[in-house]
Structures are given as structure tokens and as C-alpha cells.
C-alpha positions as CSV (number, residue, x, y, z in Angstrom):
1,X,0.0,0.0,0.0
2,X,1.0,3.8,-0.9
3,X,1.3,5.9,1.5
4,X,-0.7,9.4,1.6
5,X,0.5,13.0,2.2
6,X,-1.8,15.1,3.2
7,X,-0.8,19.0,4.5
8,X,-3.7,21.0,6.6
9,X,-3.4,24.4,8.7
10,X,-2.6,24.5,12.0
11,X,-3.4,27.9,14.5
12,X,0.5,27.0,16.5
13,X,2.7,24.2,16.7
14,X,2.6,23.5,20.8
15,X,-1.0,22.6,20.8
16,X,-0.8,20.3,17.8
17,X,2.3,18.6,18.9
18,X,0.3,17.9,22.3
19,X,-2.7,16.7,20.5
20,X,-1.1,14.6,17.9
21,X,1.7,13.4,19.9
22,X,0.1,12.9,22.9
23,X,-3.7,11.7,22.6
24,X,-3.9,10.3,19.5
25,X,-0.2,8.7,19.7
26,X,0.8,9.8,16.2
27,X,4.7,10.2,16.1
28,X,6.7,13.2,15.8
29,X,8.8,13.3,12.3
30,X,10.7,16.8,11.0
31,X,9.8,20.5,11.7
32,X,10.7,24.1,11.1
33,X,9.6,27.2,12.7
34,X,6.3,26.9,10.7
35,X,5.6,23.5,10.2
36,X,5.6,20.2,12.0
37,X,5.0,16.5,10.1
38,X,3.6,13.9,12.3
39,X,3.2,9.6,11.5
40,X,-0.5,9.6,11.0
41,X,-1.3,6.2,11.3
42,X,1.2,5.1,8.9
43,X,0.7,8.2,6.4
44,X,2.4,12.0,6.7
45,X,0.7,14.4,8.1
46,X,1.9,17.6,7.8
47,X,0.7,21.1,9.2
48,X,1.4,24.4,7.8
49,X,1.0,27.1,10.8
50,X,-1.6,29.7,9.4
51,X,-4.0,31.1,11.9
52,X,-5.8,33.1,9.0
53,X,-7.2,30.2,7.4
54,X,-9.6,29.6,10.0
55,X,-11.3,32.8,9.4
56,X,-14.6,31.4,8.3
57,X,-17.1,28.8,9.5
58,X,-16.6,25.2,7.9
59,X,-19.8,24.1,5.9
60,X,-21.2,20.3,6.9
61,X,-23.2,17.9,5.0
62,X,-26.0,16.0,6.3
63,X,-24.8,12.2,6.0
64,X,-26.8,9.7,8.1
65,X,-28.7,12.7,10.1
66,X,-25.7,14.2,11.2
67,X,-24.0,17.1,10.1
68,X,-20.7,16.4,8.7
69,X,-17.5,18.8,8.5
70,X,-17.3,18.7,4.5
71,X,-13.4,19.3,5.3
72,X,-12.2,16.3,7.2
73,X,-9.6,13.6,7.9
74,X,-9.0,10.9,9.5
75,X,-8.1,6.9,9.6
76,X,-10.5,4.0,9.6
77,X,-9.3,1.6,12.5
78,X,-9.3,-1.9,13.3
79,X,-12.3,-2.5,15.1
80,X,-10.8,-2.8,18.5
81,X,-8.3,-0.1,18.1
82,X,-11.0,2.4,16.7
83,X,-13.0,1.6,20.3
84,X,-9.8,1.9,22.2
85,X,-9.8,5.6,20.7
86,X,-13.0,5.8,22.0
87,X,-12.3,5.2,25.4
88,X,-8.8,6.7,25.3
89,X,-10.7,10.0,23.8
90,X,-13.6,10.2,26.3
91,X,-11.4,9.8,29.5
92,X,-9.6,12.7,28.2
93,X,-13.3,14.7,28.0
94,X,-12.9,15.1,24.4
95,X,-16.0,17.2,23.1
96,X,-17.0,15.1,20.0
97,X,-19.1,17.0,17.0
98,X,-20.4,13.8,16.4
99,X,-20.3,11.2,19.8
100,X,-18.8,7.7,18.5
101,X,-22.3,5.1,17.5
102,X,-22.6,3.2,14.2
103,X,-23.7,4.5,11.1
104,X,-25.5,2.5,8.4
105,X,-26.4,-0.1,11.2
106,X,-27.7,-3.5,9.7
107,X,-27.1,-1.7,5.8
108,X,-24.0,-2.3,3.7
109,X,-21.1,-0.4,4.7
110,X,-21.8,-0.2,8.7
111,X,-19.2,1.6,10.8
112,X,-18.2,2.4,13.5
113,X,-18.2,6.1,13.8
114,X,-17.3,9.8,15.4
115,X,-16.1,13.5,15.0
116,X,-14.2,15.4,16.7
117,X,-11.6,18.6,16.6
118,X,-8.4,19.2,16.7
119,X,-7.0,22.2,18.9
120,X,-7.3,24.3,15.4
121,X,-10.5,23.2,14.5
122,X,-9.6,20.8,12.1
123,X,-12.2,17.9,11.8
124,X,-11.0,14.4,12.2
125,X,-12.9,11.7,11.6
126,X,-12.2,8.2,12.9
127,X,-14.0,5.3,11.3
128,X,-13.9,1.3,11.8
129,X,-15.7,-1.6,9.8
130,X,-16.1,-5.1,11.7
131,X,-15.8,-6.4,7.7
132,X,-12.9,-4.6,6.5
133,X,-14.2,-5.5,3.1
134,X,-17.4,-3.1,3.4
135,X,-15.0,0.0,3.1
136,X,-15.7,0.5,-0.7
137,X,-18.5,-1.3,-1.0
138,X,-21.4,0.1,-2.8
């Protein structure tokens, strides 16, 4: 498998090397005075300090009920490491935009699900599928 490289803005450095580094457990790779790359999961994650990109409310789409942060990232988990998120996330009184359930429940494509930001309001979005095999399937 490819890896993916995705860069997204970040308000300051501290607060996402706390996040990243220290609740979600994503390793520390290279930085400068304005940037700071991070092991996302097995993918490079890099953020771009630039406090004037979050000038203007995100727009969402509805998707299963919920309103969804149309800009988003995230990872889709093994089932029990998506719930150990869960727990790991919620003992730290994480406030989710969408609290973890499962979407599509009993339909094709059923996950495991939730939302939540990141100290510069970045959306993540953490996902896990019991059958792996129902990630693309249509």
C-alpha cells in the first residue's frame, strides 16, 4: 500500500504537537519554525501554521442525520483499536461533534463512527468496519 501526504493548517505548533503526539499517539517526524510533520497512522501528516485560514465557518453535510464537517480527515481503525480511541478519547473529556455510534447499522457499509476537533478546528474523523471488506462497498 502507498502511503498518503496530506498537509492541513494549524493555528500554532505547541498545541498540535500535544494533540497529535500525545492523545492520538501519532509520532513526531521533522519540523521548522512553521511547520511540524507527524506519523498519522502510517501516512504523513503535515501542518502548515496559518491562523488566517480559520477565518470562516466550515460548511457540513447531512450524512446519516448528522451534520458532517465537509473538510475532514482521518483513519479508519481496526475494530478494536477504533473503540480503544473511544475510550482513550472520552477519558480525556474530548468534546466530540459527532459522539462515536454506528452509522449504516444492519445496511451495507456499517461503521463504526465519530467526530471530533483538533486544537485548530480541524475535523477528524475516525471510522472502523467489523468487515474490512465493506470500506468500498457500494
Amino acid at each position: 500500500m502507498s502511503i498518503f501526504h496530506l498537509a492541513y493548517p494549524i493555528k500554532d505548533k505547541e498545541t498540535t504537537r500535544d494533540f497529535y503526539g500525545q492523545l492520538l499517539g501519532c509520532i513526531q517526524g521533522r519540523e521548522t519554525d512553521t511547520w511540524i510533520d507527524f506519523d498519522f497512522f502510517g501516512h504523513q501528516l503535515s501542518f502548515h501554521v496559518c491562523p488566517e485560514a480559520f477565518t470562516h465557518k466550515a460548511p457540513t453535510n447531512t450524512v446519516d442525520g448528522k451534520d458532517v464537517p465537509v473538510r475532514h480527515f482521518g483513519a479508519v481503525l481496526p475494530w478494536d483499536d477504533w473503540h480503544a480511541l473511544k475510550a482513550r478519547l472520552t477519558a480525556a473529556d474530548t468534546s466530540f461533534i459527532i459522539e462515536p455510534y454506528i452509522r449504516f447499522k444492519g445496511e451495507t457499509g456499517e461503521q463504526a463512527t465519530m467526530f471530533f476537533l483538533d486544537p485548530s478546528g480541524n475535523a477528524l474523523e475516525f471510522k472502523s468496519f467489523k468487515d474490512p471488506s465493506q470500506v468500498f462497498a457500494v
